[in-house]
C-alpha positions as CSV (number, residue, x, y, z in Angstrom):
1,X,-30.3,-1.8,-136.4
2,X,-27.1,-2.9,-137.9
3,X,-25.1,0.5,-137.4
4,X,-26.2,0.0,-133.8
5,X,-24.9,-3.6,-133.8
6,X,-21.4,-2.7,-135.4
7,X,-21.3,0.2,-132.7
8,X,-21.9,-2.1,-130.0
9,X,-19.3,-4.6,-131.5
10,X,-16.6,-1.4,-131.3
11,X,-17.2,-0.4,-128.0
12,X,-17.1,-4.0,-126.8
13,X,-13.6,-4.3,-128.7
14,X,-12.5,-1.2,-127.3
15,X,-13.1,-2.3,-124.1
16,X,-11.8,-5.1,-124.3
17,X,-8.5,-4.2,-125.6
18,X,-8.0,-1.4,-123.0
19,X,-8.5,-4.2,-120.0
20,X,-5.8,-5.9,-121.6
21,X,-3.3,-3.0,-122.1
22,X,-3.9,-2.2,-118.5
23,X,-3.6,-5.5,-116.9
24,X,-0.3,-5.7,-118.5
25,X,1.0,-2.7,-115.7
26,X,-1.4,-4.3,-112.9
27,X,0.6,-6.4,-109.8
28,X,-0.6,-9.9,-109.7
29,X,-4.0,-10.5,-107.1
30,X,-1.8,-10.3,-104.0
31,X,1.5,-8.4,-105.1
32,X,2.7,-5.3,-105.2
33,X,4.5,-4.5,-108.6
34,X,8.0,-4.3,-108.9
35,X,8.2,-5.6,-105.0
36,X,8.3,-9.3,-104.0
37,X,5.8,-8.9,-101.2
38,X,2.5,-11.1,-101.1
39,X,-0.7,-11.4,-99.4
40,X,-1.7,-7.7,-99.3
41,X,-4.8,-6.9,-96.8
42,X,-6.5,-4.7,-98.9
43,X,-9.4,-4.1,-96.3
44,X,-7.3,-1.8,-94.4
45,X,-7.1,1.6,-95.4
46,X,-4.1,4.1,-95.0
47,X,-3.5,5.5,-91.7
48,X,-4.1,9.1,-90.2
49,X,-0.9,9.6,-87.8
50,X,2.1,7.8,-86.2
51,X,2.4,7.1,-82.8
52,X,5.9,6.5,-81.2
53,X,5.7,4.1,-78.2
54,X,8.0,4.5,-75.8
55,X,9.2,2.0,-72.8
56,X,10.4,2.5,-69.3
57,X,12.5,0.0,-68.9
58,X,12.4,0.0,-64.8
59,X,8.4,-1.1,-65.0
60,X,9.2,-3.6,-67.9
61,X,12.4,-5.4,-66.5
62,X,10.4,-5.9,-62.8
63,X,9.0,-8.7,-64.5
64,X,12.4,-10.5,-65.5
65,X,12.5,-14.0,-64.5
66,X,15.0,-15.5,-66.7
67,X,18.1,-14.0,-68.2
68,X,19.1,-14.7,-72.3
69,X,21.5,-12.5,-74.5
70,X,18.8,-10.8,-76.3
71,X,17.1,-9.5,-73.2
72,X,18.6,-5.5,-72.5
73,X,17.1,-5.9,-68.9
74,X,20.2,-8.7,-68.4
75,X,22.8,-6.1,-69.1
76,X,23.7,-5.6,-65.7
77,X,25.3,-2.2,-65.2
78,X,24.6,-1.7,-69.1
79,X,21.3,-2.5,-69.0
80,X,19.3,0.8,-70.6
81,X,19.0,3.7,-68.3
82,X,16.2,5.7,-70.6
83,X,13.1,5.5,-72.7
84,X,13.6,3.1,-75.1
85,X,11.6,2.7,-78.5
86,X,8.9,-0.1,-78.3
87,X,7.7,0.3,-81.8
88,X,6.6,3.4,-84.1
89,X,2.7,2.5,-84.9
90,X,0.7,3.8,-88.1
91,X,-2.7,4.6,-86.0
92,X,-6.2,5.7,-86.9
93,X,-7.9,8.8,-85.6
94,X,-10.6,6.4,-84.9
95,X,-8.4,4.9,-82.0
96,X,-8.4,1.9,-84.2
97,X,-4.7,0.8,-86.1
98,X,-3.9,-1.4,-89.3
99,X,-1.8,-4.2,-88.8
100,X,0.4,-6.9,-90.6
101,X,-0.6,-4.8,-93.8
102,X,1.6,-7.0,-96.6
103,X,3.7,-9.9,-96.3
104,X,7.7,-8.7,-96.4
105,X,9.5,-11.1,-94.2
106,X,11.9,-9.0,-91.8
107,X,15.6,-9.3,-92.7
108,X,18.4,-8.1,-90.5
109,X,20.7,-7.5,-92.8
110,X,19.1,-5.0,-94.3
111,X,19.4,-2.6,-91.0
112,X,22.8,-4.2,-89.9
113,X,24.5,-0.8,-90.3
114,X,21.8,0.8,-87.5
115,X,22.7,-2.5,-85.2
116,X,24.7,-0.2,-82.2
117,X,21.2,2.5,-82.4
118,X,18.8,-0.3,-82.0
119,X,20.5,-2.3,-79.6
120,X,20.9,0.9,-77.4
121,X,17.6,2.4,-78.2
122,X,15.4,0.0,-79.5
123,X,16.2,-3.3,-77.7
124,X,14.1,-6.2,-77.1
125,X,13.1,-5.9,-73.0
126,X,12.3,-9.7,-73.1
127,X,13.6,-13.2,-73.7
128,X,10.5,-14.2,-75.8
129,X,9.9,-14.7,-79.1
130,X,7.3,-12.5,-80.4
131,X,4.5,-14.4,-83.5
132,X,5.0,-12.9,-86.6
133,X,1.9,-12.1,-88.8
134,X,2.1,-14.8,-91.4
135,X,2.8,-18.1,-88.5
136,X,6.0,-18.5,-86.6
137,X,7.9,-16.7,-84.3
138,X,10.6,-14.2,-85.0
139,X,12.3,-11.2,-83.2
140,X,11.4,-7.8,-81.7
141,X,12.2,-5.9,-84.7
142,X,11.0,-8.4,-86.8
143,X,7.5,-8.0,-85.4
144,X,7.8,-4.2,-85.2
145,X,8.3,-4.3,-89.0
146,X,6.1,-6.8,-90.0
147,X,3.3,-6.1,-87.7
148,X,3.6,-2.2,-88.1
149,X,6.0,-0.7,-90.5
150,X,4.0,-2.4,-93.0
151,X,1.3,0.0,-92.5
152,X,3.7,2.8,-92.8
153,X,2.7,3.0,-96.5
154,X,3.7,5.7,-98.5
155,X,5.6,6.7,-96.1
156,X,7.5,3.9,-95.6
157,X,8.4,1.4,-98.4
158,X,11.3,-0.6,-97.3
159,X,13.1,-1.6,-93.4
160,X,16.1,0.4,-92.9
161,X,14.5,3.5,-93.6
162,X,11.6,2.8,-91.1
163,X,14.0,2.0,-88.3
164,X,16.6,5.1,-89.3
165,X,13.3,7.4,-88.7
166,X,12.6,6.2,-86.0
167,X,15.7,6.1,-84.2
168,X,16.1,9.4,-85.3
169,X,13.0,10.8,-84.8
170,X,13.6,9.0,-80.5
171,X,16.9,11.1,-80.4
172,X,14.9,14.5,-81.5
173,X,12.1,13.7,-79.1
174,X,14.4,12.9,-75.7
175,X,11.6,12.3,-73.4
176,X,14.3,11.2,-71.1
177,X,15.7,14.3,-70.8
178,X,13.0,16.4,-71.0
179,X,11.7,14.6,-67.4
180,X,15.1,14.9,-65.9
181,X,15.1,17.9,-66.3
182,X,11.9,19.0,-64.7
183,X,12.6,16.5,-61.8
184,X,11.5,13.4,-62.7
185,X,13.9,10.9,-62.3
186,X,14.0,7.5,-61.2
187,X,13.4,6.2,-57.7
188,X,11.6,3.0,-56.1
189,X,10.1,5.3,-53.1
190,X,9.2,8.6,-54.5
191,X,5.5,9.3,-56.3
192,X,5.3,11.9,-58.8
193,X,2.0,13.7,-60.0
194,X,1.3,12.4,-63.7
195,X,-0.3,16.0,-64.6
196,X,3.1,17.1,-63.7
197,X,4.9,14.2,-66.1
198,X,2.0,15.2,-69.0
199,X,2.4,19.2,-68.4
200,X,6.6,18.5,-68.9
201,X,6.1,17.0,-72.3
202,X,3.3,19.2,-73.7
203,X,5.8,22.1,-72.9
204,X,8.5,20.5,-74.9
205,X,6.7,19.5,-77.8
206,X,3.3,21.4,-77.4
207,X,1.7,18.1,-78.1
208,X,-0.6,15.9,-75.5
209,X,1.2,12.4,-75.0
210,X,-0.3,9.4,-74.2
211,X,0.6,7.7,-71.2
212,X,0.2,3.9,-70.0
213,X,0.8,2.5,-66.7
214,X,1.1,-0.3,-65.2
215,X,0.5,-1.2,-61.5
216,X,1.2,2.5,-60.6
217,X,4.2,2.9,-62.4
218,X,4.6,4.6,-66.0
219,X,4.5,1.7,-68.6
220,X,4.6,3.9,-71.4
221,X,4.5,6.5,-72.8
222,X,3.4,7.6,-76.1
223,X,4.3,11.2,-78.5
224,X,2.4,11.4,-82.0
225,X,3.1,12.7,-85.3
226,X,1.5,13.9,-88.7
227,X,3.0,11.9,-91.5
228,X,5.4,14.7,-92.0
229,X,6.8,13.8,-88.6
230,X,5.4,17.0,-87.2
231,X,4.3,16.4,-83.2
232,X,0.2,16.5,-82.5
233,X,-1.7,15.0,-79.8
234,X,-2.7,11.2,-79.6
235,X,-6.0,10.5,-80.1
236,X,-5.9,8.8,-76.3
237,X,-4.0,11.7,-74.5
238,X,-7.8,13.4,-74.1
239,X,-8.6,13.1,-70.1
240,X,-5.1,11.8,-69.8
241,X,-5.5,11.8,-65.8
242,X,-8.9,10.4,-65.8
243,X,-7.5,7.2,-67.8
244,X,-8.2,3.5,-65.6
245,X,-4.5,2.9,-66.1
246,X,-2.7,5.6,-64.7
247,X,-3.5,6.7,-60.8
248,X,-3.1,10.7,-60.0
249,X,0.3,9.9,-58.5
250,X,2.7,7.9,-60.5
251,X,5.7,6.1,-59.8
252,X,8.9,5.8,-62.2
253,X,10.7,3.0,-61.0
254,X,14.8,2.3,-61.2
255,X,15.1,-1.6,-61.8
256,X,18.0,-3.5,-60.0
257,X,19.5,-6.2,-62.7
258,X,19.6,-10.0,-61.6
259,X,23.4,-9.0,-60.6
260,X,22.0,-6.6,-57.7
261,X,23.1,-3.4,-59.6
262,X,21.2,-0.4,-59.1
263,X,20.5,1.4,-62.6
264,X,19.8,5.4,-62.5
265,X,18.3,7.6,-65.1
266,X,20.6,8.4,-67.5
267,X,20.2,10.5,-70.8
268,X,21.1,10.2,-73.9
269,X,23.5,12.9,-75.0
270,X,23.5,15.1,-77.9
271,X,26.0,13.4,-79.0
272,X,23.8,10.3,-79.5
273,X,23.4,10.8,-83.5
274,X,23.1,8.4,-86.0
């Protein structure tokens, strides 16, 4: 009886003294270690695939109203001409997506040396201020990052290199071009057939996209990837013609600026490299 009782007394010292070497190395309840990030949603799990959203920018900008500095569809005859990047989205194969994963404010000095990519490719299509996940409102790419890219874990552990990928990954991907060039361009009176649009990009990247639309006209449109940035197909690209938001015929509208300017597709070049 007493062997058993000293045993007992070991193991519970044992124990004991292991929890304490180990919580030495554990983050605080809410923190990351070695990162100064708090609030961690530990409900949501990892995700299965990325999905790149991309923008037309004729759809979007019909709804101007008002004109600020921050909004690309008040650019006049340099307002963009092409997809651009509405956000690169961790996603479930569920249909389902993780969101505002950790707190890590956005800072825009940590991707001030990508500033002439994302203002090109990745620009805010809007003079509002979008919430941000803890309160408050912040900026485009502050609400892409915090609201996405911090689901982008393991991936992804910092800004910059979330919004490099991505703007890389865009350039690689030129959905732009690859419509242009099978005769899809803009125009405010032609109607093009969106199995045509779909059958384009699955020849390009052997993928099935994802496409949105919105009063007729292609909203947009989405290409996925593993987590090695190899393309697949989005889990919403199955029945892509049958889908409520997209009629069999599709337009792809040219927007003309608040200064009356006509704007054209235009691609980017392959000299568009980061």
């Amino acid at each position: 009886m007493a062997f058993s009782c000293r045993r007992s007394l070991l193991v519970l010292e044992f124990l004991f003294v292991t929890f304490l070497s180990v919580s030495a190395f554990l983050p605080e309840t809410g923190r990351l270690a070695g990162d100064d990030v708090i609030e961690v949603n530990r409900s949501q799990r990892e995700f299965d695939y990325f999905a790149l959203s991309l923008q037309w920018p004729g759809t979007y900008c019909r709804g101007t109203r008002h004109c600020c500095s921050k909004n690309a569809c008040c650019r006049g005859s340099n307002a963009p001409t092409h997809f651009t990047i509405h956000g690169l989205w961790p996603d479930y194969n569920d249909g389902s997506w993780p969101s505002c994963c950790y707190r890590s404010d956005f800072n825009e000095k940590e991707i001030s040396t990508l500033m002439d990519g994302l203002e090109k490719y990745w620009p805010s299509l809007s003079c509002g201020s979008p919430s941000s996940c803890h309160g408050g409102k912040g900026s485009f790419w502050g609400h892409e990052w915090e609201k996405h890219g911090t689901c982008s874990s393991p991936v992804f552990h910092d800004e910059y290199n979330y919004f490099l990928t991505t703007l890389n990954i865009y350039l690689k991907h030129n959905v732009t071009d690859v419509l242009y060039k099978a005769g899809y361009v803009a125009s405010n009176s032609d109607k093009y057939p969106l199995g045509g649009i779909v059958t384009a990009i699955q020849n390009a990247f052997h993928i099935n996209p994802e496409v949105v639309c919105k009063k007729g006209a292609i909203d947009e449109i989405r290409i996925c990837f593993y987590k090695d940035f190899k393309p697949r197909d989005c889990v919403g690209s199955k029945d892509v013609t049958s889908k409520k938001s997209c009629p069999k015929y599709v337009s792809l509208p040219e927007y003309t600026p608040l200064d009356g300017e006509a704007m054209f597709l235009k691609m980017p070049s392959d000299r568009d490299v980061l």
